[in-house]
C-alpha positions as a LaTeX table, in Angstrom:
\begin{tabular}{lrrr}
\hline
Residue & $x$ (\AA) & $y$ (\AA) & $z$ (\AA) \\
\hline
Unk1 & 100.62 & 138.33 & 139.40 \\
Unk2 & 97.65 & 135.92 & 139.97 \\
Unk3 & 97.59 & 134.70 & 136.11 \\
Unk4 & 101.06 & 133.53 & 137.00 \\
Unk5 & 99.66 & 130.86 & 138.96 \\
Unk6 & 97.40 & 128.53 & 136.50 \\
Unk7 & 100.59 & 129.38 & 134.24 \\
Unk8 & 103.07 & 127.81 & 136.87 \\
Unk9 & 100.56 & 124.96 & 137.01 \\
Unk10 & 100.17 & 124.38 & 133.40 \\
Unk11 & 104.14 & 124.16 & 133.23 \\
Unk12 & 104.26 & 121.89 & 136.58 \\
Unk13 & 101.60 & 119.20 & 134.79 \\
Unk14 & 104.18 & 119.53 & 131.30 \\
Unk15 & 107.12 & 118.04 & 132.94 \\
Unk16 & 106.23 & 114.21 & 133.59 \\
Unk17 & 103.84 & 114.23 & 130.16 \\
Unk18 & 108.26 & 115.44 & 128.74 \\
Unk19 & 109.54 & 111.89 & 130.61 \\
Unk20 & 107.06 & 109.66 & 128.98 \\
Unk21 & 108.27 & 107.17 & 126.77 \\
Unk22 & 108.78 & 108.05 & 123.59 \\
Unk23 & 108.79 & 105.12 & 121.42 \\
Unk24 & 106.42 & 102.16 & 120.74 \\
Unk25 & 107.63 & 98.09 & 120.16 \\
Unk26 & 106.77 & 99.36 & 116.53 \\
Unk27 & 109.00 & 102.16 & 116.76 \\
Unk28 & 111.52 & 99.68 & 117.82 \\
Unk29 & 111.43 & 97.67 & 114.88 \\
Unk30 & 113.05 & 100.09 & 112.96 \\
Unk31 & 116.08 & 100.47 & 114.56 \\
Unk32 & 119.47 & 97.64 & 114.19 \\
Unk33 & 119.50 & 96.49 & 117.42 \\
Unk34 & 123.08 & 95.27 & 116.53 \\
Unk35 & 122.07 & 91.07 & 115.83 \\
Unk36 & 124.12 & 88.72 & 114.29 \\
Unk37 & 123.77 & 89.39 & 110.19 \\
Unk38 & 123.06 & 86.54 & 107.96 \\
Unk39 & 125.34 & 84.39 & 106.47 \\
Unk40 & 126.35 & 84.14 & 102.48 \\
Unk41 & 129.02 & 81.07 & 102.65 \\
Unk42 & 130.65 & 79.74 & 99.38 \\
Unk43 & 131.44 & 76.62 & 99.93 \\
Unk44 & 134.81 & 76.11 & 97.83 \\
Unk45 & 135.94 & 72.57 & 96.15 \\
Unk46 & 139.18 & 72.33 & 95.12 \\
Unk47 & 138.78 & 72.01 & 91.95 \\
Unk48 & 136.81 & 74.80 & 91.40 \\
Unk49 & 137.90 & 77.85 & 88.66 \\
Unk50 & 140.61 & 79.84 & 90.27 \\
Unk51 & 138.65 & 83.00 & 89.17 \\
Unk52 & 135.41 & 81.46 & 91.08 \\
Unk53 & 136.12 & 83.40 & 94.37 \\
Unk54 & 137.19 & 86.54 & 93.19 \\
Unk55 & 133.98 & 87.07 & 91.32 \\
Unk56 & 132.13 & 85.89 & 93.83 \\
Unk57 & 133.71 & 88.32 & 96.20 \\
Unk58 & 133.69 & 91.39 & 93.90 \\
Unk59 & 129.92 & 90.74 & 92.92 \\
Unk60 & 128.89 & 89.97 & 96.67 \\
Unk61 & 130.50 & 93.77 & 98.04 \\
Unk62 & 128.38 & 95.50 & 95.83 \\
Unk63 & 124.98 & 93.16 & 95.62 \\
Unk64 & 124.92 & 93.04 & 99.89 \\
Unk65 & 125.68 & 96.57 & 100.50 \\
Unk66 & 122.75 & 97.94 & 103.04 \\
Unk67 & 122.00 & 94.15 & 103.64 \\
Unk68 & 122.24 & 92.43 & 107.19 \\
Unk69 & 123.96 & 89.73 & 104.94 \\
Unk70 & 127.65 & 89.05 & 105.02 \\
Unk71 & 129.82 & 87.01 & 102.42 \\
Unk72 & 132.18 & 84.57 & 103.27 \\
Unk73 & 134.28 & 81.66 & 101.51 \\
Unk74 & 134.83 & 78.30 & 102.94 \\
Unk75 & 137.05 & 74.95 & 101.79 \\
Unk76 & 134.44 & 72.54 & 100.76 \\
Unk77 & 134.61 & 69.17 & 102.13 \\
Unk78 & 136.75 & 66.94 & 100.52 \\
Unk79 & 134.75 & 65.23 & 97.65 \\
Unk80 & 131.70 & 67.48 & 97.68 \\
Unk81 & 131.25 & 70.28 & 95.17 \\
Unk82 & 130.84 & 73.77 & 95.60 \\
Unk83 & 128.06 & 75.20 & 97.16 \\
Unk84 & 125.93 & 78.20 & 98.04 \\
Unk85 & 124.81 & 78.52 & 101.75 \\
Unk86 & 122.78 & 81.03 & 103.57 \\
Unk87 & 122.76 & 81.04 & 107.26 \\
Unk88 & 120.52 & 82.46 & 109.81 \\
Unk89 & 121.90 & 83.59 & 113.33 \\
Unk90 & 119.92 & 80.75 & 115.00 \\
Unk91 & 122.27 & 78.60 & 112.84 \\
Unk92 & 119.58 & 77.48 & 110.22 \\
Unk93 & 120.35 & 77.01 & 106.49 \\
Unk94 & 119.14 & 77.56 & 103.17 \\
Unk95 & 120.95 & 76.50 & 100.13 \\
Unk96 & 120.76 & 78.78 & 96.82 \\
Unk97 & 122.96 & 77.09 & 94.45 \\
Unk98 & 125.16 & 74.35 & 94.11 \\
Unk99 & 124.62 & 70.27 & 95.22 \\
Unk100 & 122.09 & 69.43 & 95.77 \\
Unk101 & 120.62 & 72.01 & 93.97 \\
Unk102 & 121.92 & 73.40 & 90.53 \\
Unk103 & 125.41 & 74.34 & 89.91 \\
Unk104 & 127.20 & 77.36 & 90.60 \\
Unk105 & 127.00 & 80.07 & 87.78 \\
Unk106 & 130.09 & 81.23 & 86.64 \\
Unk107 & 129.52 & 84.21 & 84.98 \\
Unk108 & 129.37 & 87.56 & 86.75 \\
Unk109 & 126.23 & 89.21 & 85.46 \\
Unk110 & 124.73 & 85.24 & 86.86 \\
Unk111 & 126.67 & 85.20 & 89.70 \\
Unk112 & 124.81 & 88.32 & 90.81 \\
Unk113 & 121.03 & 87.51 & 89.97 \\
Unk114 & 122.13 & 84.46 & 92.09 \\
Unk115 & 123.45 & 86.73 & 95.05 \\
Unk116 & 120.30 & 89.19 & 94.40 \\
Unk117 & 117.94 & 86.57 & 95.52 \\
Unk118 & 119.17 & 86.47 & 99.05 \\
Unk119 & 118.50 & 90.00 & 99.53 \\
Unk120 & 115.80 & 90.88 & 97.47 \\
Unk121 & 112.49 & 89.67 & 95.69 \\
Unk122 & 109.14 & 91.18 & 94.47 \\
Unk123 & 107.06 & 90.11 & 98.07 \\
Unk124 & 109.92 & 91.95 & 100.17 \\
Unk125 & 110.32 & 94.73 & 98.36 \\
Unk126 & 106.44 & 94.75 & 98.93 \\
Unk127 & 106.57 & 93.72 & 102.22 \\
Unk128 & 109.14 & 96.53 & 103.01 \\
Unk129 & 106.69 & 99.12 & 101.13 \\
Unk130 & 104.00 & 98.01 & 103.19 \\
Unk131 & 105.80 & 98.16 & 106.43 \\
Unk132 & 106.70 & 101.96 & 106.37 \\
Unk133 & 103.05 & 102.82 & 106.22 \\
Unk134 & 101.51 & 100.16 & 108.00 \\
Unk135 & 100.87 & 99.37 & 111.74 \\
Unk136 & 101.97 & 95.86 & 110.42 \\
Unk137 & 101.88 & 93.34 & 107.96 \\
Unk138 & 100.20 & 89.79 & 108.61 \\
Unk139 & 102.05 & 87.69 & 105.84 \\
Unk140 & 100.39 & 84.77 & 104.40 \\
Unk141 & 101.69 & 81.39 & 102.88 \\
Unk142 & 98.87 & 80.07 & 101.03 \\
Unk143 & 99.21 & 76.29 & 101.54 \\
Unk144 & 97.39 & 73.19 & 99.07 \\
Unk145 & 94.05 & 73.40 & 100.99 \\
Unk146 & 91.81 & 76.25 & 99.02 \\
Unk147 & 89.52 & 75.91 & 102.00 \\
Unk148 & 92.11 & 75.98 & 104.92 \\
Unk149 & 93.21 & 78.70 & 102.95 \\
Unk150 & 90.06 & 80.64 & 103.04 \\
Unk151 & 89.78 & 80.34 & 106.93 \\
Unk152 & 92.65 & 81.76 & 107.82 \\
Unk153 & 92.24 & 84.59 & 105.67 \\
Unk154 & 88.76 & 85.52 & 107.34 \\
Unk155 & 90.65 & 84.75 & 110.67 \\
Unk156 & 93.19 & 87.18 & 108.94 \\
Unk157 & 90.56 & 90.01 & 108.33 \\
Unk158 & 88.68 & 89.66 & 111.87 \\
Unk159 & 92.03 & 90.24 & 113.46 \\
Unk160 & 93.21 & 93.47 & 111.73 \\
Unk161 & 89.41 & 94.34 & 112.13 \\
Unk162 & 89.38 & 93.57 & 115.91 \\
Unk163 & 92.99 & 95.64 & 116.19 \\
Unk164 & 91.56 & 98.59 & 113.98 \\
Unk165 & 89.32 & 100.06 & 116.29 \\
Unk166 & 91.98 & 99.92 & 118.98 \\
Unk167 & 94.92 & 101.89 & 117.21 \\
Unk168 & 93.89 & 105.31 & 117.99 \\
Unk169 & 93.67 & 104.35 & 121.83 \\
Unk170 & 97.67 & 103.12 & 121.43 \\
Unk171 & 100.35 & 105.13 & 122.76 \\
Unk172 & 101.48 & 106.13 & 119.36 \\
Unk173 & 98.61 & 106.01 & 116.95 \\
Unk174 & 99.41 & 104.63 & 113.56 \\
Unk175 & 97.02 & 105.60 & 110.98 \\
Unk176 & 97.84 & 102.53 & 108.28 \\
Unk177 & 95.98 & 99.81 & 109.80 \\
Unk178 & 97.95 & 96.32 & 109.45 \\
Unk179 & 98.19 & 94.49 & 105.84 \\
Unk180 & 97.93 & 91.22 & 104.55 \\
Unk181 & 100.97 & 90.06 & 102.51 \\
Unk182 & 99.61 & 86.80 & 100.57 \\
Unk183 & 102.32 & 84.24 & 99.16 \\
Unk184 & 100.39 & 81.36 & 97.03 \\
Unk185 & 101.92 & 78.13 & 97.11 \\
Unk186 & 102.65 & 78.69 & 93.53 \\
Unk187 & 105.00 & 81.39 & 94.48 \\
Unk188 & 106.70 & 79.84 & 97.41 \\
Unk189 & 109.68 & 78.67 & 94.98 \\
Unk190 & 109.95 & 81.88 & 94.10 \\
Unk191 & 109.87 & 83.81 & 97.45 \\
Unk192 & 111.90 & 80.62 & 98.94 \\
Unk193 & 114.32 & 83.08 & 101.02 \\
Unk194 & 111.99 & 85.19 & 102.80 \\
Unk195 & 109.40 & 82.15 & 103.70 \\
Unk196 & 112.59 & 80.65 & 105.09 \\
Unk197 & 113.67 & 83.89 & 106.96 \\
Unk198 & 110.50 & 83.58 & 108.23 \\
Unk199 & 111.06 & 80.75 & 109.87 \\
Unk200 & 108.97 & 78.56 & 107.92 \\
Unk201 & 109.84 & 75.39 & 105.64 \\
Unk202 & 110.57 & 77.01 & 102.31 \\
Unk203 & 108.30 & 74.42 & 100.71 \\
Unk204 & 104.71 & 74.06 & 99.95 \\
Unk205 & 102.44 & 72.29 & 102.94 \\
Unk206 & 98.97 & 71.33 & 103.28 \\
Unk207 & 98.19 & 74.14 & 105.63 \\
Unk208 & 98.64 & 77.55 & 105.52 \\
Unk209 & 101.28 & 79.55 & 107.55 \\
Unk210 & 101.25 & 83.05 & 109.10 \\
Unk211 & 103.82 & 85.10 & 110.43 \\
Unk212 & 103.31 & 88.54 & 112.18 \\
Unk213 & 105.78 & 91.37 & 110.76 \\
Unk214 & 106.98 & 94.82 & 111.70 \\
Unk215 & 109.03 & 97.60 & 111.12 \\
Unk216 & 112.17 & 96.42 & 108.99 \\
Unk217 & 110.76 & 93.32 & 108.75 \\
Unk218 & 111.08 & 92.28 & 112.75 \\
Unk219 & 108.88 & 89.19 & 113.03 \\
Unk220 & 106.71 & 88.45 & 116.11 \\
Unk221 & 106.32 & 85.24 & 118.14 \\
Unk222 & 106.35 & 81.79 & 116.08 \\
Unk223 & 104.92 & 81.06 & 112.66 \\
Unk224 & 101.65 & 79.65 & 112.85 \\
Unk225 & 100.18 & 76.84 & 111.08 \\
Unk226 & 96.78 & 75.33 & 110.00 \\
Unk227 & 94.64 & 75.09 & 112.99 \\
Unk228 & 97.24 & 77.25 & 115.43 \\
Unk229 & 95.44 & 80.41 & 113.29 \\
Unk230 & 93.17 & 81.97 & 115.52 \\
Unk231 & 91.44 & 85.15 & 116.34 \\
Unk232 & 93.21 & 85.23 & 119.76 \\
Unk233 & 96.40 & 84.75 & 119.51 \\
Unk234 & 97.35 & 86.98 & 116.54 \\
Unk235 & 95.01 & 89.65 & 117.91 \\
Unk236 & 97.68 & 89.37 & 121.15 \\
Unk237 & 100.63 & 89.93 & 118.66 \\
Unk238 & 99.25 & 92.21 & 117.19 \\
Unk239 & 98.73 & 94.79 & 120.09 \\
Unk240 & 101.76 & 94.02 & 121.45 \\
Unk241 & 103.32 & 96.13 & 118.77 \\
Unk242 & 101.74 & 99.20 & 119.37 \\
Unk243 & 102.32 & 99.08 & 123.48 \\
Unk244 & 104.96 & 101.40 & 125.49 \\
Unk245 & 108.43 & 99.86 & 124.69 \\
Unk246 & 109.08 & 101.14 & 128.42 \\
Unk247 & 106.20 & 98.81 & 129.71 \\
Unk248 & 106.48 & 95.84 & 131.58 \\
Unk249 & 106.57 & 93.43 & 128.38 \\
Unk250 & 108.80 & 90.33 & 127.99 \\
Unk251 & 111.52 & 91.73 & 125.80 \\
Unk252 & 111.50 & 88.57 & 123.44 \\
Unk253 & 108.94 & 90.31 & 121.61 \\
Unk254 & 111.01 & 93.12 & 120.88 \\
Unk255 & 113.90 & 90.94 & 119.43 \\
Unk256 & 112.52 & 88.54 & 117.10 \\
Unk257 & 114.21 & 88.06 & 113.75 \\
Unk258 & 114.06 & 90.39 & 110.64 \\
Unk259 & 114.05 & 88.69 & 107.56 \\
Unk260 & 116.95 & 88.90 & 105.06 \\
Unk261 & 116.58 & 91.68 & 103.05 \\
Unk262 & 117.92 & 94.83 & 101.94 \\
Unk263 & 117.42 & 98.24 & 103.74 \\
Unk264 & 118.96 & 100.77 & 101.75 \\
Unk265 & 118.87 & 104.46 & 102.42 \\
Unk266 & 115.94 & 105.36 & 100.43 \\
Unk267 & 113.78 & 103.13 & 102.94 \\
Unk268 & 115.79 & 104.45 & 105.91 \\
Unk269 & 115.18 & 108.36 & 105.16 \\
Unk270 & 111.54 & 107.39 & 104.46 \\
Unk271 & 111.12 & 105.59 & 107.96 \\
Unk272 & 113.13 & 108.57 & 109.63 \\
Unk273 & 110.41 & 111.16 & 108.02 \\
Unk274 & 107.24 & 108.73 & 109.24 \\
Unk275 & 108.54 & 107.85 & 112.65 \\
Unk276 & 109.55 & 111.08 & 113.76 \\
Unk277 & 113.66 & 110.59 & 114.27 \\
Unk278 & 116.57 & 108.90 & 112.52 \\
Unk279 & 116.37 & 105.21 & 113.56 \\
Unk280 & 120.10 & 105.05 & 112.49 \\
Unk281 & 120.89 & 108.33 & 114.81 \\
Unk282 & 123.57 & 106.03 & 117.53 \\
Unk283 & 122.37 & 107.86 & 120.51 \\
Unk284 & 118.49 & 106.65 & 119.57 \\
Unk285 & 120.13 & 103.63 & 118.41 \\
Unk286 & 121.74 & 103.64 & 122.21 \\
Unk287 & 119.14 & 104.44 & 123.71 \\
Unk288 & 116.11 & 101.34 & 122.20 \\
Unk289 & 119.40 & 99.05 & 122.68 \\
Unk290 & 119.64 & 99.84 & 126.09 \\
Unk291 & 115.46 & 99.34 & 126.61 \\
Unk292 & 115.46 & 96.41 & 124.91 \\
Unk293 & 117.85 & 94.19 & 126.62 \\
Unk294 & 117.01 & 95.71 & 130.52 \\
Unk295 & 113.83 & 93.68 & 130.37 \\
Unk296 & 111.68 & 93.97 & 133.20 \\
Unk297 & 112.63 & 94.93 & 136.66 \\
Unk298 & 112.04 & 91.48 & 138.16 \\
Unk299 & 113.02 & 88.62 & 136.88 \\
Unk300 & 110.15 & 87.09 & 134.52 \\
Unk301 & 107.74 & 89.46 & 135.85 \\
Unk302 & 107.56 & 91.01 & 131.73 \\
Unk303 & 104.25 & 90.28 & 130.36 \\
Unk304 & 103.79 & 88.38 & 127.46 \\
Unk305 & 101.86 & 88.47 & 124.60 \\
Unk306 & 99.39 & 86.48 & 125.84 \\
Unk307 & 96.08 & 88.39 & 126.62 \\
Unk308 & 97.76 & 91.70 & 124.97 \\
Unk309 & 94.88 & 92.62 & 122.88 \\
Unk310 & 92.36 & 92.09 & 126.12 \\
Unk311 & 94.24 & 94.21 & 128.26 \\
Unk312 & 94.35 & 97.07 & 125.53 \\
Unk313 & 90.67 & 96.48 & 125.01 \\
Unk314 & 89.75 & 97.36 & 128.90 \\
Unk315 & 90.64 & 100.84 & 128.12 \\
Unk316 & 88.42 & 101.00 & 124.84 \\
Unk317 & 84.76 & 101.90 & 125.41 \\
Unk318 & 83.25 & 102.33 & 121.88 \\
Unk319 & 81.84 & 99.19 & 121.99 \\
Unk320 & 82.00 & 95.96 & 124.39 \\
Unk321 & 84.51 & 93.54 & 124.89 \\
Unk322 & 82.41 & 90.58 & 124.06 \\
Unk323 & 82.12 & 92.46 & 120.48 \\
Unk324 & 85.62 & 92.46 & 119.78 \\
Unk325 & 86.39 & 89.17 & 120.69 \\
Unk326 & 83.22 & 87.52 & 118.92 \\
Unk327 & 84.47 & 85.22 & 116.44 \\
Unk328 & 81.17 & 86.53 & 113.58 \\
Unk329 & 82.77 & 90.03 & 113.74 \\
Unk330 & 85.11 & 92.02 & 111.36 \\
Unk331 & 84.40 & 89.33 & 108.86 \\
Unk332 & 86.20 & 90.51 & 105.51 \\
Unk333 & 84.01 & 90.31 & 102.29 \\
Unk334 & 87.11 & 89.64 & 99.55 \\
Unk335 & 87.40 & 86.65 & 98.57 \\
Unk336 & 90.14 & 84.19 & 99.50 \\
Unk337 & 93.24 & 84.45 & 96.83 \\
Unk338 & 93.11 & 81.90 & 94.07 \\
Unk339 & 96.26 & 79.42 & 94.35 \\
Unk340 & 97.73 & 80.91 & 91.01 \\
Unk341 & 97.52 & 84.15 & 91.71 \\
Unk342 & 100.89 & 86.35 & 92.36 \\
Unk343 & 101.95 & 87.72 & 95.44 \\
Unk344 & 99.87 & 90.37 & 96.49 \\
Unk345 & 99.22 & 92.76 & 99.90 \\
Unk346 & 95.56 & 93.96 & 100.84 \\
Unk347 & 94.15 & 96.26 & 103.45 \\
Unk348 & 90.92 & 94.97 & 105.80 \\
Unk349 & 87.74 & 96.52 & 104.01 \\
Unk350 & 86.77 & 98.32 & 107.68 \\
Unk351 & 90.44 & 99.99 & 107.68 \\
Unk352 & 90.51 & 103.86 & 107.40 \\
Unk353 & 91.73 & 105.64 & 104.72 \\
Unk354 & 95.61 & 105.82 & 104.88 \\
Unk355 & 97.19 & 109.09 & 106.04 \\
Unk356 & 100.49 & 110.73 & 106.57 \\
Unk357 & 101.34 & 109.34 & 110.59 \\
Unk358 & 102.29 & 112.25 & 112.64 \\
Unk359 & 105.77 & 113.20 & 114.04 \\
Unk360 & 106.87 & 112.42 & 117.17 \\
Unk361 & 109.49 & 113.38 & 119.94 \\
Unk362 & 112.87 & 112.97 & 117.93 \\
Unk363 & 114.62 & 111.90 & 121.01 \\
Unk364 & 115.65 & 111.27 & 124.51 \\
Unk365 & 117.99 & 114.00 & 124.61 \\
Unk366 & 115.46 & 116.87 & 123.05 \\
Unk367 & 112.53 & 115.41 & 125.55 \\
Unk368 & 114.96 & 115.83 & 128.35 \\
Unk369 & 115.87 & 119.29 & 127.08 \\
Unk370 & 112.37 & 120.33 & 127.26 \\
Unk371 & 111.86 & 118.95 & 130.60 \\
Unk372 & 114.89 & 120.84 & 131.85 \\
Unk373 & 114.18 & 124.00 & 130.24 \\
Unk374 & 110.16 & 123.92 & 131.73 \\
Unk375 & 111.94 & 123.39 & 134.79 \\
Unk376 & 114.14 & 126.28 & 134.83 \\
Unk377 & 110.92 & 128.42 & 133.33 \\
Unk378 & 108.70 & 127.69 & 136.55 \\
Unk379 & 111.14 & 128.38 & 139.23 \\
Unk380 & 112.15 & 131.82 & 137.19 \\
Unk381 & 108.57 & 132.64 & 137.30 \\
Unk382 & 107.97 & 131.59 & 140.91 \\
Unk383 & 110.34 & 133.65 & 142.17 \\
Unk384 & 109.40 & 136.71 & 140.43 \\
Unk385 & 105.92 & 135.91 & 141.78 \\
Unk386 & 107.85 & 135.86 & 145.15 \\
Unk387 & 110.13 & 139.09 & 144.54 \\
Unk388 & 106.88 & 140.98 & 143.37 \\
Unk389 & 104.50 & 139.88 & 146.44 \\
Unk390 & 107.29 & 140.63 & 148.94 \\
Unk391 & 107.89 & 144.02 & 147.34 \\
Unk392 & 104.25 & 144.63 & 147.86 \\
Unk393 & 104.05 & 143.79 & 151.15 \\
Unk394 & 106.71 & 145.88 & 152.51 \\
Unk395 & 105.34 & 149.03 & 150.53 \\
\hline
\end{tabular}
């Protein structure tokens, strides 16, 4: 019975790798952590077509289905003509149609282009592509300044760079390094709704802006702007993504806003095959809720994402610190994109090639299975090691 023993062992050293966490702030991203949806208000006048609301209505129940939008219909003001409002859960708004912008359509097949740009448009249905793969996407509002422009895109490719040579020291490895999702000021009319569920002005600036995006389109931290760019600070957000959702991080960075959009079940059964379980499953969904809001066992005692990406980089050793955080490295060779060009996503020129990301656990309940089960294994096989030494020593 003495190869029971490094057996027993191995078994005894399986249990608390069975309790580890088993999801990532990325992972987290994926799953409807049960916020306040978006806003779609038509604002009514009275004098409006009595057939107005019911199209509206009809056409909105089948345009927002899978959206975290919801329709609604208001009274206008007295005096003031109808309108088209979306509003964010922080209360912001964005109008689509209506004064002061142009009047409401009132046919149905235009009533329903004008509902489809809430939800969708060609730079989040890329962003959305891009985030299923990707560790995450860095998306990029090209402002008026060509050169401003062109600094923040190399301080865009040093940072993915930097954060590349970390991700296969990450609790869950992603092999998709981040993206960059560029938005030219020429397009910003265009892509007006998702700049603004960004957070940002939906209106060209001077200065470029940056926002850091992942899973389902979760941003991270504030937009940045102009000279607020750097190396360090999106470096920070950046490895905060891939940490331990379990770990002692301020839980604000697990519950920023995702940008209006729609998430249909295509995407959903696609992010369920690359993560490893069913982000919609309500005991996982359960399960991140309950992770999310506990927060850390003292109060402000989570760490931020300030000096993230150092603290991951202690545990690196392929190269030295002072490397990673030297502004000349991981300098991209593309070229900066010309105002006029469309709305496009690229990958950092020292990113590996893209491959399928592994599956992991598929739950709490199936790791605590396993754990129980290992459990019961070693103390059937210590006591037959018992039953067979004692038989032994009274023969």
């Amino acid at each position: 019975m003495k190869p029971v023993l490094p057996f027993l062992a191995l078994c005894l050293l399986a249990v608390p790798a069975a309790l580890a966490c088993r999801y990532s702030v990325r992972d987290t991203g994926f799953v409807d952590l049960g916020a306040d949806p978006y806003r779609l208000i038509l604002n009514l006048a009275p004098d409006a077509p009595p057939t107005l609301r019911t199209d509206f209505e009809q056409s909105a129940a089948a345009v927002l289905l899978d959206a975290n939008v919801a329709f609604s219909t208001t009274p206008a003001a007295p005096g003031t003509p109808s309108r088209l409002v979306l509003r964010s859960p922080d209360q912001r708004e964005h109008g689509l149609a209506g004064a002061p912008q142009t009047a409401l359509p009132t046919s149905r097949s235009s009533i329903v282009e004008l509902l489809e740009r809430a939800v969708a448009s060609p730079a989040r249905t890329q962003l959305h592509d891009d985030l299923l793969r990707a560790y995450a996407v860095l998306v990029l509002v090209e402002g008026q300044d060509n050169a401003a422009n062109r600094r923040a895109r190399q301080t865009l490719d040093e940072s993915i760079a930097a954060i590349t040579r970390l991700l296969p020291e990450m609790p869950k490895p992603v092999d998709v390094p981040p993206r960059i999702l560029s938005i030219p000021a020429s397009s910003i009319a265009a892509e007006a709704v998702l700049v603004w569920g960004l957070g940002m002005n939906p209106q060209p600036t001077p200065d470029p802006r940056v926002a850091v995006v992942f899973g389902r389109g979760r941003r991270v931290g504030e937009p940045l702007e102009g000279g607020l760019i750097t190396r360090t600070v999106l470096q920070d957000r950046l490895a905060i993504i891939g940490q331990d959702c379990e770990c002692d991080l301020d839980r604000s960075s697990l519950q920023g806003p995702v940008i209006p959009a729609r998430w249909d079940t295509t995407r959903q059964q696609t992010a369920a095959k690359a993560l490893g379980f069913d982000p919609e499953n309500p005991l996982i969904r359960a399960e991140i809720s309950r992770i999310v809001i506990k927060g850390p066992v003292k109060p402000g005692a989570g760490r931020t994402t300030s000096g993230a990406f150092d603290a991951l980089a202690l545990g690196y050793s392929e190269e030295p610190i002072e490397e990673n955080l030297s502004p000349d490295t991981g300098a991209s060779e593309e070229p900066s994109t010309p105002e006029t060009e469309p709305v496009t996503t690229t990958q950092s020129s020292s990113s590996p090639t893209a491959s399928p990301t592994p599956d992991r656990s598929p739950s709490g309940v199936l790791a605590l299975w396993f754990t129980l089960s290992g459990s019961g294994l070693v103390a059937a096989l210590a006591g037959v090691w018992l039953w067979n030494r004692s038989r032994k020593d009274r023969s």
